[in-house]
N, C-alpha and C positions, 0 to 999 in steps of 0.2 A: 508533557502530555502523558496520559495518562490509558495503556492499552487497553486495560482495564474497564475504560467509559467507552473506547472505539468495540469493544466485542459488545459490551451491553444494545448498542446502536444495531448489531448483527444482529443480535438474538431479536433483539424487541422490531427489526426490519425499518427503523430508522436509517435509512439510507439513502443519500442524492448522487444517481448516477448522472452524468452529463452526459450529453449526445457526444460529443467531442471524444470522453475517455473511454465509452463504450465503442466507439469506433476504434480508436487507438486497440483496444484489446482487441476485436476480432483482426484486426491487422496483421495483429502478434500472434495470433490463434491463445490467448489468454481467455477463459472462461470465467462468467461471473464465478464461480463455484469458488475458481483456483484462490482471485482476489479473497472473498471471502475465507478458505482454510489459511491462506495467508495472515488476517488480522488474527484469524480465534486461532492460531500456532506460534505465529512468530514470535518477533521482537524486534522493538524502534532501535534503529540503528543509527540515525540522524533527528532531530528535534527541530523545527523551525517555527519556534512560539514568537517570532516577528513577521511570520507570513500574511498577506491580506486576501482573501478577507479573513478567514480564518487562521489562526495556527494551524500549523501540520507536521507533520511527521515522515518518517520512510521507515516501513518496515518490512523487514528477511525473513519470507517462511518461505513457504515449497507447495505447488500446485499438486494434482491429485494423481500427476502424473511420479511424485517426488523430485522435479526438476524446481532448480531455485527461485525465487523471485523476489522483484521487489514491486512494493505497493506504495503511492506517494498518499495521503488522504489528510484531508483536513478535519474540525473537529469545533462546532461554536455551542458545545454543551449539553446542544438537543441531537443535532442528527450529524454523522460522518457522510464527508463530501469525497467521493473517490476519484483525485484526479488524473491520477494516471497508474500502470503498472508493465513492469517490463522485465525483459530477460539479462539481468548484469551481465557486463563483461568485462575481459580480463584487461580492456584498455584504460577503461574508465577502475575499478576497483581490484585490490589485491588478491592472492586467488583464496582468504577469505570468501572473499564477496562481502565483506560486508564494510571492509576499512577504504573508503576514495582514497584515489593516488592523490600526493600529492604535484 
């Protein structure tokens, strides 16, 4: 996948937020914003071009607060689908944050 085509989907407001991951983020106190500087900052960390229905991806920027994050989003060419986004932790990834334990 290509971050490259998920910022252009930012810019041009090609985006499918779900009820589900928009609740997920206010859970987390995660703002559209943060998701957002996260794709136009980051970088894909994980690659999941067999996901259904779309490929997707995970990727590591940082909210606007500068605290970490990760954004999981799919990707079918036209629009990025944002399905979730959360605060890594040091049980699940290295203190990277960006390598999973194995």
């Amino acid at each position: 996948m290509q971050l490259t085509n998920l910022r252009k989907c930012c810019k041009e407001g090609n985006i499918n937020w779900s009820a589900h991951g928009l609740s997920r983020l206010q859970e987390r106190g995660i703002s559209v914003r943060d998701v957002i500087l996260c794709i136009e900052h980051g970088e894909i960390i994980e690659d999941y071009p067999n996901d259904f229905p779309h490929p997707s991806c995970l990727i590591y920027g940082s909210t606007v607060d500068a605290q970490i994050i990760h954004t999981v989003a799919g990707y079918d060419g036209i629009y990025i689908y944002i399905i979730t986004a959360y605060f890594p932790s040091l049980d699940k990834f290295l203190p990277d944050l960006k390598t999973r334990r194995q």
